[in-house]
C-alpha atoms as one frame of an Amber mdcrd trajectory, in Angstrom:
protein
  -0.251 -30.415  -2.957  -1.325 -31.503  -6.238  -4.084 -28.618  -6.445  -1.568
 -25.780  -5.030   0.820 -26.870  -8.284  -1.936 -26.371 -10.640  -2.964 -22.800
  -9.452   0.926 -22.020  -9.343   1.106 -23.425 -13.195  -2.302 -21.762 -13.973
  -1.007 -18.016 -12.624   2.237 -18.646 -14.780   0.668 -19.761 -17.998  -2.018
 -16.604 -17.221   1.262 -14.526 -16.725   3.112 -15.408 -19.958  -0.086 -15.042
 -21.940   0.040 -11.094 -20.253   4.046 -10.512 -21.299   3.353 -12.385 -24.716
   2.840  -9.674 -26.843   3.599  -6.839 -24.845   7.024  -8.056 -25.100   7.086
  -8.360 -28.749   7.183  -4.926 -28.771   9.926  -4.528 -26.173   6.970  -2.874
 -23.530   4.649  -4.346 -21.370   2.095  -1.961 -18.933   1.055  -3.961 -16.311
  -2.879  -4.851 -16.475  -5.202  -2.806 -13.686  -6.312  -6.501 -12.656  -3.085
  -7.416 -11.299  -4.051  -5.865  -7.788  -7.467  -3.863  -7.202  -8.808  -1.842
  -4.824 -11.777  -2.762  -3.172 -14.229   0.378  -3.206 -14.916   2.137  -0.100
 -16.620   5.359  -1.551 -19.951   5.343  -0.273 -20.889   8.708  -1.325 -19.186
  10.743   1.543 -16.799  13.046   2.124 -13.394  12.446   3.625 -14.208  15.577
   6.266 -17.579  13.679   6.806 -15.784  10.169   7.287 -13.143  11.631   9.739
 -16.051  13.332  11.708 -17.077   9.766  12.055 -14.176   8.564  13.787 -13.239
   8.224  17.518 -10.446  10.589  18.707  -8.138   9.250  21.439  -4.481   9.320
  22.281  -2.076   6.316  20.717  -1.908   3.260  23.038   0.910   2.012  24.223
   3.511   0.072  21.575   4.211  -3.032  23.462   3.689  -5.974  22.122   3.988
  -4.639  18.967   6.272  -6.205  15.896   5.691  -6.946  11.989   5.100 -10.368
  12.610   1.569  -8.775  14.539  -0.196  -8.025  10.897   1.606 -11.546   9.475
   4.592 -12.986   8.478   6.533 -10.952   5.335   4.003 -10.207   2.580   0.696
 -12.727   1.937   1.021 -14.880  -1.463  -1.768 -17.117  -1.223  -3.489 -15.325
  -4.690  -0.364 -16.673  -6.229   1.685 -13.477  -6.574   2.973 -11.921  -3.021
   1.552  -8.400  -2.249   4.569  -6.341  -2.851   5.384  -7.750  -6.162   1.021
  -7.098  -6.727   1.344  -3.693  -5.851   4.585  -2.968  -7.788   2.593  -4.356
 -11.086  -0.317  -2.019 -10.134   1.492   1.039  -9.735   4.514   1.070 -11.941
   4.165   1.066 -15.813   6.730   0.085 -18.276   6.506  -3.273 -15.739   8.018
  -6.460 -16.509   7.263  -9.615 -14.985   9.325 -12.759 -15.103   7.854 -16.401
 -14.379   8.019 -16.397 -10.632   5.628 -13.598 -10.508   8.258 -11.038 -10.029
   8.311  -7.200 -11.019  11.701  -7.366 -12.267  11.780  -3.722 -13.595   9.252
  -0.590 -14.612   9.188   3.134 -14.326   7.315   5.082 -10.716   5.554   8.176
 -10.758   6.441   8.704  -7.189   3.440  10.139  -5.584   5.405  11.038  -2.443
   7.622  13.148  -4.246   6.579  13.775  -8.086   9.773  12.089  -9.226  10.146
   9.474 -11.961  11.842   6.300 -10.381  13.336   3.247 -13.034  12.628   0.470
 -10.920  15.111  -2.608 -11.039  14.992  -5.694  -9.493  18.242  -6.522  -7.595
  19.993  -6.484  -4.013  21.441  -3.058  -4.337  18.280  -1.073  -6.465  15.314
  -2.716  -5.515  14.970  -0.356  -2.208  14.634   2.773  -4.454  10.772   1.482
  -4.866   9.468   0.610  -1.279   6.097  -0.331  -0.756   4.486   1.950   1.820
   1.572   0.920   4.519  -0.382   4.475   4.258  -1.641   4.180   7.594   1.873
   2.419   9.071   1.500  -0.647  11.243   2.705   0.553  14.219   0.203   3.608
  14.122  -2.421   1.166  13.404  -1.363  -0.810  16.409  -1.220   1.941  18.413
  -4.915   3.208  17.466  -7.088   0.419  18.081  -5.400  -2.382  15.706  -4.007
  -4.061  18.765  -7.482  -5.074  19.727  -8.874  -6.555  15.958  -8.130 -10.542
  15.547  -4.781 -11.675  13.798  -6.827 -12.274  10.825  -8.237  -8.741  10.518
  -4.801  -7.822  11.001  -3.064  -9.918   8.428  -5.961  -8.611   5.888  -4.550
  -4.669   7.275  -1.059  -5.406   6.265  -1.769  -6.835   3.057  -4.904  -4.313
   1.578  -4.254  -2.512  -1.437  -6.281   0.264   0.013  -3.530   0.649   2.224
  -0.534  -0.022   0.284   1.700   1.994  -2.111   4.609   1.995  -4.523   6.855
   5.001  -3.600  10.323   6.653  -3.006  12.242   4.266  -0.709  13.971   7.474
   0.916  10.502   9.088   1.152   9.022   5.892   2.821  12.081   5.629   5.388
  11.878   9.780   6.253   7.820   9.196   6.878   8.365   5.776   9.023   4.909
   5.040  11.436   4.439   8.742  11.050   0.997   9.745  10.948  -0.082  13.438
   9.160   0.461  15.656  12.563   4.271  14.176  11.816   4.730  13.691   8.071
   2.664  14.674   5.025   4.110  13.489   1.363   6.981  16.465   0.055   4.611
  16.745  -3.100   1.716  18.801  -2.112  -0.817  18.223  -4.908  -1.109  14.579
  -3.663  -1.838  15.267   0.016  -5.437  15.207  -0.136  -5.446  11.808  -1.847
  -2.715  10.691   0.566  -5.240  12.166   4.167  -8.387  10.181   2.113  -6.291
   7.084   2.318  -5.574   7.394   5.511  -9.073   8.495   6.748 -10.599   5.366
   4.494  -8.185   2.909   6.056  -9.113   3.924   9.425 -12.437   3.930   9.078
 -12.296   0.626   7.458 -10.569  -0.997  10.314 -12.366   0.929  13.099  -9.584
   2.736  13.998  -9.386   6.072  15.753  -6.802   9.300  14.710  -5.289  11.370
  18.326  -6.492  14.925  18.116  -2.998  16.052  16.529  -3.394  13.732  13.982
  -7.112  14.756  13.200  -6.076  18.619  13.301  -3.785  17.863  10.629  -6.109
  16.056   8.376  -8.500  19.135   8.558  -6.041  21.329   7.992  -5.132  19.660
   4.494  -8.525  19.230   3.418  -9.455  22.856   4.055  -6.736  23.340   0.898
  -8.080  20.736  -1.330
C-alpha cells in the first residue's frame, strides 16, 4: 500500500512539474512521453504484412463482452489509458492532479475537423477514444482464442487506440474496412496500416471482404 502511494505521489509531483510552466503562459502541449507507441515497422509494407495474414470468415460472437479485453480502461502506469491517449493526441491539453485531460483541442483524423475537448458529463463524448481494430472484430477473428492477458494488453495498446469524433466513433462501431473507412480520405491509408499492424501483432486474421477492402485503399495511397 505504502509503495502504490508513493508512485501515485511520484506521477503527480512528475505531472505538476509538466503543467508548471506551460501554464504560466496560459498553454500547455502535452509531452509525446505521456503515451508511446511501441514500433512495429520492421521494414515492410502494409500490402506485404496483409499478404502475411490468414483469411477466414468472423467466428461466432458469443461469449463476447468488454469485460473479455478487461475491466474499463488499465491504470496501473498511474494514468488510465483513455486519459493517456487523450494527452497524446490532443494539444492545447490540460491536465489536473488526478491525471485527468480536463480540456485540449482534436485534429479529428476521422473527419479533418477541429474538436475543443472539455471535460464534463455532457461534452466529454465529443472526444471518444476509438479501438482501431474494435473488440468485437478482434474477438471475432481469432482474439477469442489469445489468453485474458494478451487480451487486456489488446484493449489497452496505443497502437490500437485513438482520440477521435465521438459521432464518427459511434457511426464506425466493430466495423471493420469492408463496412466503414474514416469520412476523411487522406487518412485512410494510415487508418488500413493500423489495422493491418494490429492484426498482425495479435495474430489475427481479416475475412476476404475485409482484406478486399484494405487492397483496394492501398492501391490509392
Amino acid at each position: 500500500m505504502k509503495r502504490y502511494r508513493l508512485r501515485r505521489l511520484v506521477t503527480l509531483i512528475v505531472l505538476l512539474l509538466m503543467v508548471a510552466v506551460p501554464f504560466a503562459n496560459g498553454h500547455f502541449d502535452a509531452p509525446s512521453f505521456m503515451l508511446t507507441e511501441p514500433s512495429t515497422n520492421d521494414g515492410r509494407s502494409t500490402a506485404a504484412l496483409l499478404a502475411e495474414l490468414p483469411v477466414k470468415g468472423r467466428a461466432p460472437k458469443t461469449g463476447y463482452e468488454r469485460a473479455q479485453f478487461g475491466n474499463g480502461w488499465d491504470s496501473s502506469l498511474g494514468c488510465d489509458t483513455r486519459n493517456r491517449v487523450l494527452a497524446r493526441d490532443l494539444t492545447v491539453v490540460r491536465i489536473d492532479t488526478e491525471c485527468r485531460v480536463i480540456s485540449g483541442s482534436l485534429a479529428d483524423p476521422y473527419t479533418g475537423k477541429t474538436i475543443a475537448f472539455l471535460r464534463g458529463a455532457t461534452t466529454s463524448e465529443a472526444v471518444q477514444i476509438d479501438h482501431v481494430v474494435a473488440l468485437s472484430n478482434a474477438w471475432q477473428t481469432g482474439a477469442q482464442g489469445l489468453p485474458y492477458e494478451r487480451r487486456v494488453l489488446f484493449g489497452n495498446d496505443p497502437l490500437n487506440l485513438l482520440a477521435v469524433d465521438g459521432a464518427a466513433n459511434q457511426q464506425k462501431a466493430d466495423g471493420d474496412a469492408a463496412t466503414w473507412l474514416p469520412p476523411n480520405r487522406p487518412f485512410r491509408c494510415q487508418y488500413v496500416d493500423r489495422q493491418v499492424r494490429v492484426k498482425q501483432k495479435y495474430a489475427l486474421w481479416v475475412t476476404p471482404a475485409e482484406r478486399d477492402a484494405i487492397r483496394r485503399v492501398l492501391a490509392r495511397c
